[in-house]
N, C-alpha and C positions, 0 to 999 in steps of 0.2 A: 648906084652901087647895090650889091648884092646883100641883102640879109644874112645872117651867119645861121645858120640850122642849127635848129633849137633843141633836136634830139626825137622832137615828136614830130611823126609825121598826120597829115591834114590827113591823110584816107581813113575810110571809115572800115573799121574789121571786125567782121564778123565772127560769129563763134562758130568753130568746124561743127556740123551736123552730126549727131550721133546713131551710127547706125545701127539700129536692132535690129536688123535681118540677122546677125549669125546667133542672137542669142536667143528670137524665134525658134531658129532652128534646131539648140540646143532643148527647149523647151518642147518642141514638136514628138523628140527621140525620147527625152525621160518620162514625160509623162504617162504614155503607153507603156513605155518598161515598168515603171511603176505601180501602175493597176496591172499589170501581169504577174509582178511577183509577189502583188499583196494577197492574206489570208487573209477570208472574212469568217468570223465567229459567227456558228450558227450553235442557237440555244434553245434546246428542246425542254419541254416542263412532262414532269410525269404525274400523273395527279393520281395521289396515295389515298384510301382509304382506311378512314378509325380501323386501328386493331385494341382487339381486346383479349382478355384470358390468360396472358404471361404473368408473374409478378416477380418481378425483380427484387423482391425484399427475401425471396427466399422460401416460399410459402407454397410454393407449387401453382396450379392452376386456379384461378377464380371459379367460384360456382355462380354462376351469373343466367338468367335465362331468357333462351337463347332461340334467334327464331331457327327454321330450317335449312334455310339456306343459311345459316352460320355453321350449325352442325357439319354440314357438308361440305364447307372451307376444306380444303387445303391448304398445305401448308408444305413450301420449300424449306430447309434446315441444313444450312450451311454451315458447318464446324469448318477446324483447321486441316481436319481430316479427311473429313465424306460428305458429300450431299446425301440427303434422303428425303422421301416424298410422302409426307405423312397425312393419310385419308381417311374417310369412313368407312373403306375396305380395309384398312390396319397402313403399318408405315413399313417400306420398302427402300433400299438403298441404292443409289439412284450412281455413283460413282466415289471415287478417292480423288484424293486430290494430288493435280501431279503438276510438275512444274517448266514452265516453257519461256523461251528470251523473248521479251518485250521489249522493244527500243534499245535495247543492249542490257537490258535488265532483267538477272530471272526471277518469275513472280509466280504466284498458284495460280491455280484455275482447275476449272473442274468441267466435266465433258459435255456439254448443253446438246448433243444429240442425244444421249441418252437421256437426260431431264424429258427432252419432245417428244421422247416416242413414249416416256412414262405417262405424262401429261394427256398425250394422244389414247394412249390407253384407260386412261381413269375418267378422262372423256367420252368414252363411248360407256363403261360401265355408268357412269352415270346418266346418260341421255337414255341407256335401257331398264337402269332399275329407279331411278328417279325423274322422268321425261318431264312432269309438272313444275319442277320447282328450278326456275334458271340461277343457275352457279355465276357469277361472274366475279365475285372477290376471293381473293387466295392473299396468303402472309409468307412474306419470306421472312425467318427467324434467321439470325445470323449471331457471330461471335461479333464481338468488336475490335476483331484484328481481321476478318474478312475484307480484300480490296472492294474497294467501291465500282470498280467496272467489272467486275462477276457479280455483286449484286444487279446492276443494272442488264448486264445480259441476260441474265436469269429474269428477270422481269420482263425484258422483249421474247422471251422463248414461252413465260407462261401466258403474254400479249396475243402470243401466235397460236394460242389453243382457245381463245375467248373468254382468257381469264385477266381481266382490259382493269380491274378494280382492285389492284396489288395495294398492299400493305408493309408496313418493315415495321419487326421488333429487332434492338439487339438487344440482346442478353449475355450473363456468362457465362463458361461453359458447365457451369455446375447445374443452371437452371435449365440452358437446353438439354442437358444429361438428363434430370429432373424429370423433361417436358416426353423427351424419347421412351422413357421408359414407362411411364402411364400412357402413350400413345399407344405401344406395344403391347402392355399389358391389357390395355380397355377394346382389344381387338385389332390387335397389329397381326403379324403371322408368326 
């Protein structure tokens, strides 16, 4: 006589095999899409040089002394208003500030062709009336409501005259008023 069936069968079963080929292939297509639409952060350092001479308590300029090539610093002076370029030929007004859509947003700025053809000019006056003594640091004075990316351009446009040893003061606008007006008066025009 026949055994009655137990329910289990004697075969032996295996587990179905699992196939990664389609998830390979998913993995093949995102990846490259992936580093295609990734942004990588690139980060530049600007290396600032000691400024001196502002004083922000209110007091006007420091009498400090001072080599030659300090004397003959330049200096960018960015108000909310104007740029101006202030030398040992006197200080000169360099642009107004006008305003233009950034990213859908309107922000100031101020006109960096004219800063380079300033800069280009107060570079040859001095390669002619001062040829011994190399100029490489200049100070951009600014308010402290100046955007931070017009300082920095204005720092690559005085980079691009071989003025590679930039400086930042901010001050307020009472002290760059202050700073203009003895610039002007100690042989501006």
């Amino acid at each position: 006589m026949a055994k009655p069936a137990s329910g289990r069968s004697h075969r032996i079963r295996h587990a179905p095999e699992i196939d990664l080929l389609p998830v390979m292939n998913l993995f093949c297509v995102i990846i490259p899409f992936l580093l295609l639409s990734a942004s990588f952060l690139e980060i530049s350092i600007i290396e600032m040089a000691p400024t001196e001479g502002i004083s922000t308590s209110g007091a006007g300029t420091t009498s400090l002394a001072q080599s030659e090539e300090q004397q003959l610093q330049p200096k960018v002076i960015m108000t909310a208003e104007q740029m101006f370029l202030g030398t040992v030929f006197g200080t000169r007004p360099i642009s107004a500030v006008t305003r233009e859509y950034r990213d859908g947003e309107l922000v100031d700025t101020y006109d960096y062709q004219a800063l380079s053809e300033a800069l280009g000019d107060f570079r040859e006056e001095l390669d002619r009336e001062f040829a011994s003594i190399p100029v490489h640091k200049i100070t951009i004075l600014t308010e402290d409501n100046v955007r931070y990316d017009n300082i920095v351009m204005a720092i690559d446009v005085c980079a691009d005259h071989g003025f590679d040893q930039p400086g930042l003061q901010v001050a307020a606008y009472s002290v760059l008023q202050r700073q203009l007006n003895s610039m002007t008066a100690s042989g501006g025009e």
